[in-house]
C-alpha positions in Angstrom: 120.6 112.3 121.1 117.9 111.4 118.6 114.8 111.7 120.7 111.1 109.9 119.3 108.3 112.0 119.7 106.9 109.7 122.4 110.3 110.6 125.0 109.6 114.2 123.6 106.5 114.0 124.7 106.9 112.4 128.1 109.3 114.9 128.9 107.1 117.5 128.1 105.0 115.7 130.7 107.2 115.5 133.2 108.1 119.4 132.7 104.2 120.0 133.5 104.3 117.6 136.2 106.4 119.8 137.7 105.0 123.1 136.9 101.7 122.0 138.1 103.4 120.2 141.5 105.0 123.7 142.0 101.6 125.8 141.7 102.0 127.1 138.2 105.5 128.5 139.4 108.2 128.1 136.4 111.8 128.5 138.0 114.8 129.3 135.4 115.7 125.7 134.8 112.2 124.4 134.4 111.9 127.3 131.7 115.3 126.1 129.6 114.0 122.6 129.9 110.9 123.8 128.1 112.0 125.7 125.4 114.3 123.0 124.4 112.1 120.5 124.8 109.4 122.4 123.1 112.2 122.8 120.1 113.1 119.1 119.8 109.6 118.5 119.4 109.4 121.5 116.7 112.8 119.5 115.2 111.2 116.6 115.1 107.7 117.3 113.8 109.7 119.0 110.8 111.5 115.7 110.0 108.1 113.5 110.3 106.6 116.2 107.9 109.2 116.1 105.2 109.2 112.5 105.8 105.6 112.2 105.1 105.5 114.5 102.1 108.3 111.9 101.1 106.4 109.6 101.5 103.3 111.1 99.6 105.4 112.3 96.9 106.1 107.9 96.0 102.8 107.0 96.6 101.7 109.9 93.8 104.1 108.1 91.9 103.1 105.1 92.3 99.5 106.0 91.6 100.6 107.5 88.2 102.2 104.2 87.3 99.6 101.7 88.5 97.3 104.3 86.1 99.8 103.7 83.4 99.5 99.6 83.5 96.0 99.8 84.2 95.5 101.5 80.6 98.1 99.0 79.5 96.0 96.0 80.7 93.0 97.4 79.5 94.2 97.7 76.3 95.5 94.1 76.3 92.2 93.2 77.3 90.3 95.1 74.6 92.8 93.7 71.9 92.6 89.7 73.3 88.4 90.0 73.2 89.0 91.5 69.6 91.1 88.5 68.4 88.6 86.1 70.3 86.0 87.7 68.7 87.4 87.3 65.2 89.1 84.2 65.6 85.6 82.6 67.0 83.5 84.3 64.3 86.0 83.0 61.4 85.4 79.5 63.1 81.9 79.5 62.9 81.9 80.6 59.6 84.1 78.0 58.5 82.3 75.7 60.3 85.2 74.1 62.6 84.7 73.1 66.1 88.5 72.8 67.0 92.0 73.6 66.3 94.7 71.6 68.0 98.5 71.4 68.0 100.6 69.7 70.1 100.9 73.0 72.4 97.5 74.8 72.1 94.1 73.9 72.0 90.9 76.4 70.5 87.8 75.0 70.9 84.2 75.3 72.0 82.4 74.8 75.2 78.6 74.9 75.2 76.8 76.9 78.0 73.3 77.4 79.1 72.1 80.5 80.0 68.4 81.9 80.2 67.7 85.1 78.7 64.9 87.2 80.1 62.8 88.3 76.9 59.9 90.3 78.6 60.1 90.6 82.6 56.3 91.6 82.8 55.2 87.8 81.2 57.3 86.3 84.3 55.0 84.7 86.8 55.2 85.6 90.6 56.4 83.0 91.4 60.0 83.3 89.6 60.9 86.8 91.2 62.6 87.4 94.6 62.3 90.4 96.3 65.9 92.0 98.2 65.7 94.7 100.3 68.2 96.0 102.4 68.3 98.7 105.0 71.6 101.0 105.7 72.0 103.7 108.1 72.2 107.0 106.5 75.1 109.2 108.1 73.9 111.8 106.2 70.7 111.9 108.3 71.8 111.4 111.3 74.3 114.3 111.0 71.3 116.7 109.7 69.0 115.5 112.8 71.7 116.1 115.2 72.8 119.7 113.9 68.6 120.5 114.2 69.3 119.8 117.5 67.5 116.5 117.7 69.0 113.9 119.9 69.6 110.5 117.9 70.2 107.6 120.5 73.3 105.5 119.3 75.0 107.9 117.1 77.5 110.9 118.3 78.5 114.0 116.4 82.5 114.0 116.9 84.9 116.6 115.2 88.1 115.8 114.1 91.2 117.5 113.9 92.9 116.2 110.7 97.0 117.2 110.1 97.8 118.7 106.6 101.0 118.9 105.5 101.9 120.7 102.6 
């Protein structure tokens, strides 16, 4: 039977249940029940590992080919702004405002924009000030590991699983 790691689990539970209802004393059968439920749990974590390196293995790929069209697009991009570029620059020069055909349409459209020429010649009353206040983790963690105590904040250790 193809056990998930939850039933495995609860057995093992149960198993300990039973140990501890029997004051730490481990009979033959409770012993078997163990080490085979301690195996299909052993089974089992070996097929979610080579599962998740699987699984890794695809997104690595996938990574490499998202890199791959990225360059692509940027490419594109550099090479569409390059005949923009030209194609706007031979208009000007030529002096034409438009070129139309039944299916396309090259034109331009006049913007505004303001252009800051010296920042120091601004008056007051133009600039804004932003400030912004984040909390630094970084500090924190230093604080705590001097042995200060930092209300609201917790230094916690994980346990992170590596498969390899």
């Amino acid at each position: 039977m193809n056990k998930s790691i939850y039933n495995i689990s609860q057995e093992l539970e149960t198993i300990f249940n039973s140990i501890e209802n029997n004051e730490g004393t481990i009979d033959e059968q409770t012993e078997t029940a163990l080490v085979l439920t301690k195996q299909e749990l052993e089974n089992k974590g070996v097929q979610y590992g080579f599962k998740c390196l699987s699984i890794k293995n695809e997104n690595t790929e996938i990574d490499a080919e998202i890199e791959r069209l990225n360059k692509i697009k940027v490419r594109n991009t550099n090479l569409e702004n390059r005949l923009k570029e030209t194609l706007k620059n031979a208009m000007l020069h030529f002096g034409i405002d438009e070129i139309k055909i039944p299916t396309l349409k090259i034109n331009f459209r006049k913007s505004v924009a303001i252009e800051i020429e010296n920042e120091d010649l601004i008056n007051e009353k133009f600039k804004v000030e932003k400030t912004t206040k984040t909390i630094s983790k970084t500090l924190i963690k230093e604080a705590i590991e001097n042995g200060e105590i930092v209300l609201g904040a917790s230094k916690v250790e994980n346990k992170s699983l590596q498969i390899k």
